[in-house]
N, C-alpha and C positions, 0 to 999 in steps of 0.2 A: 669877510666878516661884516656881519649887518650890527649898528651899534645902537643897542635901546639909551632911553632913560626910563625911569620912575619916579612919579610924583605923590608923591606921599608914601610912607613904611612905617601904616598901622599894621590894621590885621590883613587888608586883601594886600598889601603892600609889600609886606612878609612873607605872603603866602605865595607871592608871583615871584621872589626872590627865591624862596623855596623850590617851587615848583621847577624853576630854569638849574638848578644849580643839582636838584635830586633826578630828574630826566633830560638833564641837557646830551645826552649825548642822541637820543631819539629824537629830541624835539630839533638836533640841528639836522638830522637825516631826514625830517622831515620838509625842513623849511629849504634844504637843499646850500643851507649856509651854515654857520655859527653865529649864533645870536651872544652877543656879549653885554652884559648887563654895565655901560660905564659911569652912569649916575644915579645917584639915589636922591630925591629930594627932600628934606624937611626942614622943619624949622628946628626940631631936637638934636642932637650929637647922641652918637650909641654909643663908647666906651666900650670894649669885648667884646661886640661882634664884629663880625669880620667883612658887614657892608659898609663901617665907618671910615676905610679908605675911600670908597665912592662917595661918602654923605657928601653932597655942597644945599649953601643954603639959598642962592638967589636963583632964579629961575631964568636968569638974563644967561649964565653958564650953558643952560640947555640950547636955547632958543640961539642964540649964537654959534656954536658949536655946528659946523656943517658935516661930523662925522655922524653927528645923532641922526640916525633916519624914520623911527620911531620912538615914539613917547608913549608911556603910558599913566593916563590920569586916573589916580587910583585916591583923590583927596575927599571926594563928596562935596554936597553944594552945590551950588551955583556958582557964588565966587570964594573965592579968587580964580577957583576951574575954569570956569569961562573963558577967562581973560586970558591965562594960562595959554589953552586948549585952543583960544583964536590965534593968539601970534602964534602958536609951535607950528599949525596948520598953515601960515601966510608965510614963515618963515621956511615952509618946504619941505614938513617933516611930516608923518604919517602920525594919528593918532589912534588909541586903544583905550575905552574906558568903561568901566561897571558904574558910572553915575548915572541912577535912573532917573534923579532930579533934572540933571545938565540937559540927558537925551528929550525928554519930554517937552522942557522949556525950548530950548537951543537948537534943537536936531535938523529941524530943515535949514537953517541956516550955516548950520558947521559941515553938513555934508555935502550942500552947495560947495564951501570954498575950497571943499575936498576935491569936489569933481574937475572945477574952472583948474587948478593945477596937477591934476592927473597923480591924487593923494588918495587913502583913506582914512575914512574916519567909523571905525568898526566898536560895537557898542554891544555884543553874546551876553556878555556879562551883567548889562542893566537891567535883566527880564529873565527870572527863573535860575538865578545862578549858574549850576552848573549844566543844565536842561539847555540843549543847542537848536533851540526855537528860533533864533532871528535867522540863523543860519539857512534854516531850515526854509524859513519862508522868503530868504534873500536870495536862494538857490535852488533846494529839492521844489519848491510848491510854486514856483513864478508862474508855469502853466494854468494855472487852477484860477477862478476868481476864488477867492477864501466869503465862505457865504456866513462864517460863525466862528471865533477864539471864546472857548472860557474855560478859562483856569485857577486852579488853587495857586495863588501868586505869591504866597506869605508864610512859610512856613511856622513862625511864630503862633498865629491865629490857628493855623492846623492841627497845631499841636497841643495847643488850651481845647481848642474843639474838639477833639479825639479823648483827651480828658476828661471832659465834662458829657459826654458820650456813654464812654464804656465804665465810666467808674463810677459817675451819677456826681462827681464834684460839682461847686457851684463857683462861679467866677473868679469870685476874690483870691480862692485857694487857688488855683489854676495861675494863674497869672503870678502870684508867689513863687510856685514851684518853675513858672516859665523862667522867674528873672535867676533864680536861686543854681538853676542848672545851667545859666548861659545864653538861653534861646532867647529872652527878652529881656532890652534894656533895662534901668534902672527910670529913664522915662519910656514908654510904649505905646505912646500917642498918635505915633505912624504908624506902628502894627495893629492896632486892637482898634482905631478909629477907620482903619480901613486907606490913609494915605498913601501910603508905599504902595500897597494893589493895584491903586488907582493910573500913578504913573506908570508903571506898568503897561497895563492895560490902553494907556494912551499911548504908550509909543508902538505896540502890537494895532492899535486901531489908523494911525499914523500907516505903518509901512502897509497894513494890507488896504488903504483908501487912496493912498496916492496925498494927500492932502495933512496937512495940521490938525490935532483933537488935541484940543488943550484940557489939560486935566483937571483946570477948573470947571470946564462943564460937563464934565461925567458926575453923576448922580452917586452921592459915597454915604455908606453907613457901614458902621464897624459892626463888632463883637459885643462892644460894651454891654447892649441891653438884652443880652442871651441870656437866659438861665437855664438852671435846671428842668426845671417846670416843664419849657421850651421841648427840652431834649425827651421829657418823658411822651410827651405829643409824638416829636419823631419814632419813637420807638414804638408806639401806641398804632402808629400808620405804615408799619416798617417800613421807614426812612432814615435820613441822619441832616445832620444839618453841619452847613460848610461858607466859609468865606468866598463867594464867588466872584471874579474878574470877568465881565464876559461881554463881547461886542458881538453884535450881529448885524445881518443886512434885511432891514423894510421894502423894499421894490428898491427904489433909488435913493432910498436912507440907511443909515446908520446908525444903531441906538447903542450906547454903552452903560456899562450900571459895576458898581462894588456893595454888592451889599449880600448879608447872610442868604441862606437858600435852602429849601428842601430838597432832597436827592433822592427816588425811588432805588431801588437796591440794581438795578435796570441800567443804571445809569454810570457811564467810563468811569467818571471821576467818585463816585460811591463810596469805593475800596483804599484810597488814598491817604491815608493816619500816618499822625506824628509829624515830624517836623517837614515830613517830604513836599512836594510841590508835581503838577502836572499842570500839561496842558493837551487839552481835546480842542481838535479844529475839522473844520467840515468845509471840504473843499467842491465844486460844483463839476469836477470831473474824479479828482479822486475818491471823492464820500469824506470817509469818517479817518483819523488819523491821530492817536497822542503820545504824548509826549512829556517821561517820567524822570522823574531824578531828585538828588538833593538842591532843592534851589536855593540855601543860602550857606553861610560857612565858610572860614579861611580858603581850604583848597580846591572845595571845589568851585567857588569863584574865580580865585586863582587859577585855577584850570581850563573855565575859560577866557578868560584874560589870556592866558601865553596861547590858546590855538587862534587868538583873534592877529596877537605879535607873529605865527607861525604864516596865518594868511599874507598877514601885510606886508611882511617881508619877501615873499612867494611871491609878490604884486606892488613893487616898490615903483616902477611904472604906470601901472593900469587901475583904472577904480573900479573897481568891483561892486560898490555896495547902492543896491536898490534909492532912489531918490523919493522925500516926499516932498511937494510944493508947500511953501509958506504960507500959499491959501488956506485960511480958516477952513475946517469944514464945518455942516453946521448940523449936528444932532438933532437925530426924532426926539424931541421932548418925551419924557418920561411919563409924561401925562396921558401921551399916544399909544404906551408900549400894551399888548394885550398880556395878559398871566391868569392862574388862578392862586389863592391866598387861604394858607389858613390862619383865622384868629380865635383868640383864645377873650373869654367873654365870663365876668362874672353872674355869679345866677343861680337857678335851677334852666338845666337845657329843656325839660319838659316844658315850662313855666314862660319859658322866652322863645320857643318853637317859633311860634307862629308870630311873633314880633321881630324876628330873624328871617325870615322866609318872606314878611312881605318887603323886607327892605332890602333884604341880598337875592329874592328870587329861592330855587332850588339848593339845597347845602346838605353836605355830608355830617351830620353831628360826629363829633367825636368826644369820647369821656373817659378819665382815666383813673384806675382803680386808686384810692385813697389819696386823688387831689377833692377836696370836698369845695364847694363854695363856688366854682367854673367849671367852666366846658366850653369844648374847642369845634368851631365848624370851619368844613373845607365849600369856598366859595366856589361857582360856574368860573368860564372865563368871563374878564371883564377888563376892560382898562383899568390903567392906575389911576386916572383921572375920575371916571367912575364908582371906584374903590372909594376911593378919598372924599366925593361927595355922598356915598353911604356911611360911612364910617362916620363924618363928622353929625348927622344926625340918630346914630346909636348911641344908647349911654351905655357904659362898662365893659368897653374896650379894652382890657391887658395890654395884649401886644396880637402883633403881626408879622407874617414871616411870608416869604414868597417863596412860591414851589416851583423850581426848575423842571419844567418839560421834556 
């Protein structure tokens, strides 16, 4: 019998108790053991249900405890998680956790102490939910240098996007109906500012560089300044527009970015609505490869949270999981990145033609039936550094959106 704990019994917390207790009998033929759930941690007592025989509240129970051989940190945060999450690992215990906060900040360092004593510290669940992408690239793709990750990382944002899309809604309503159905908090400042993508995105730039991408320096812009307006553009150029997470490789760099994006209909991730999640990765032997599912949600988090317990247990010996060094690495500045841009410009487009043309060069106008007052042109390529000093010597600027290639 392999003997977990659980720390924390919110929603993915429930849902990993669930998940063990509705498929335990599979999940022990697969683990080649029995996984028995003997703690539960929180600070609450549950009254009628029936994990309040396991509930304890100090976490010194856990970490003491030498029948516990896995942990799983299911609290969020940073801390108390951390702290948590270092003694269970020094203490000798394998850990399992969906904190994409913990992984981003902490990762090379907890998987370090995992390795020096022949632990893991397995982390499916902080990156795409239920979508088995770490997995993926800690095993099926290790061959491959990975030349490109970008993915719909947030299902929240995909799902107000997919709204304000196909129904022509305009933010504020969108985001209403997000929180009112479930899919967005009652704050949504990680989702719709683009934050939760972000780490993400750095712990996926993390394992395919070998190195540290701290997610304060990846370049983030949300949702917020989308509108309607925006979407009738996309639809004017048949496109759409999407929350993008996406690292790539410059020669011997590495650029990362979260921000909105145009999608030619050409394009993997195009087709992706609602609350779903993907990810597209382009490997320098195998090509092109993605990677679909529900990325957020009770079970199927939960679900992978227990194939991570299912591993660990499998591997209660041996470390299995891919290392990154604590070394910094250090980002192409955003400044360097090449793209092209469409912006949308108050005016008459005839009127501003050629006061556009000598400042951007060659552009595609675009105008759309009964937006009266603008007009929208699609730039050459250019740096963003470029951009940015064109830009700031035009007057009537709207907005700007970047077209994914």
């Amino acid at each position: 019998m392999v003997n977990i704990a659980v720390m924390g019994y919110g929603t993915v917390g429930s849902g990993v108790v669930e998940v063990i207790n509705t498929n335990g009998d599979i999940i022990n033929q697969r683990a080649g053991d029995d996984i028995n759930i003997k703690y539960v941690l929180d600070l609450r007592d549950f009254p009628g249900d029936p994990v309040q025989e396991k509930i304890v509240h100090n976490v010194d129970e856990i970490i003491n405890d030498p029948e516990i051989r896995i942990v799983v940190e299911v609290m969020g945060g940073i801390e108390p998680a951390y702290t948590f999450v270092k003694k269970c690992l020094e203490a000798g215990k394998s850990v399992v956790t969906s904190n994409k906060a913990l992984v981003a900040k902490h990762g090379a360092e907890l998987l370090s102490i995992a390795r020096e004593r022949e632990l893991n510290f397995l982390f499916e669940a902080s990156v795409g939910g239920g979508i088995p992408i770490i997995r993926a690239l800690n095993s099926s793709l290790t061959a491959d240098k990975i030349e490109e990750i970008t993915g719909i990382l947030n299902g929240t944002t995909n799902y107000m996007l997919s709204k304000m899309f196909y129904e022509g809604a305009d933010y504020d309503e969108v985001l209403k109906e997000a929180q009112d159905n479930g899919f967005a908090e009652r704050n949504p400042e990680a989702d719709v500012e683009g934050y939760d993508a972000c780490r993400k995105i750095a712990i996926l730039s993390s394992l395919i560089s070998g190195q540290q991408v701290d997610f304060e320096d990846i370049y983030t812009e949300g949702i917020t300044k989308i509108t309607k307006e925006d979407m009738l553009y996309a639809k004017e150029l048949g496109m759409t527009i999407k929350l993008l997470a996406s690292s790539k490789r410059h020669g011997d760099h590495l650029h990362a970015i979260v921000a909105p994006a145009l999608l030619r209909k050409g394009h993997p991730l195009y087709s992706v609505d609602g609350v779903f999640n993907a990810v597209f990765v382009h490997g320098n032997v195998l090509g092109d490869a993605m990677f679909y599912g529900s990325g957020a949600g009770k079970l199927p988090t939960a679900s992978a949270v227990v194939a991570d317990v299912v591993d660990a247990a499998k591997h209660l010996h041996r470390n299995i999981m891919t290392m990154w060094k604590s070394e910094k690495l250090e980002l192409l500045p955003i400044e360097d990145t090449v793209r092209t841009f469409l912006v949308r410009m108050s005016g008459n487009a005839e009127a501003r033609r050629g006061e556009v043309e000598k400042l951007f060069g060659d552009v595609q106008i675009i105008q759309v039936d009964g937006l009266d007052g603008e007009f929208g042109f699609v730039t050459a390529e250019m740096t963003e550094g470029e951009y940015a000093q064109k830009a700031a010597e035009a007057e009537g600027i709207l907005h700007m959106i970047r077209i994914e290639e």
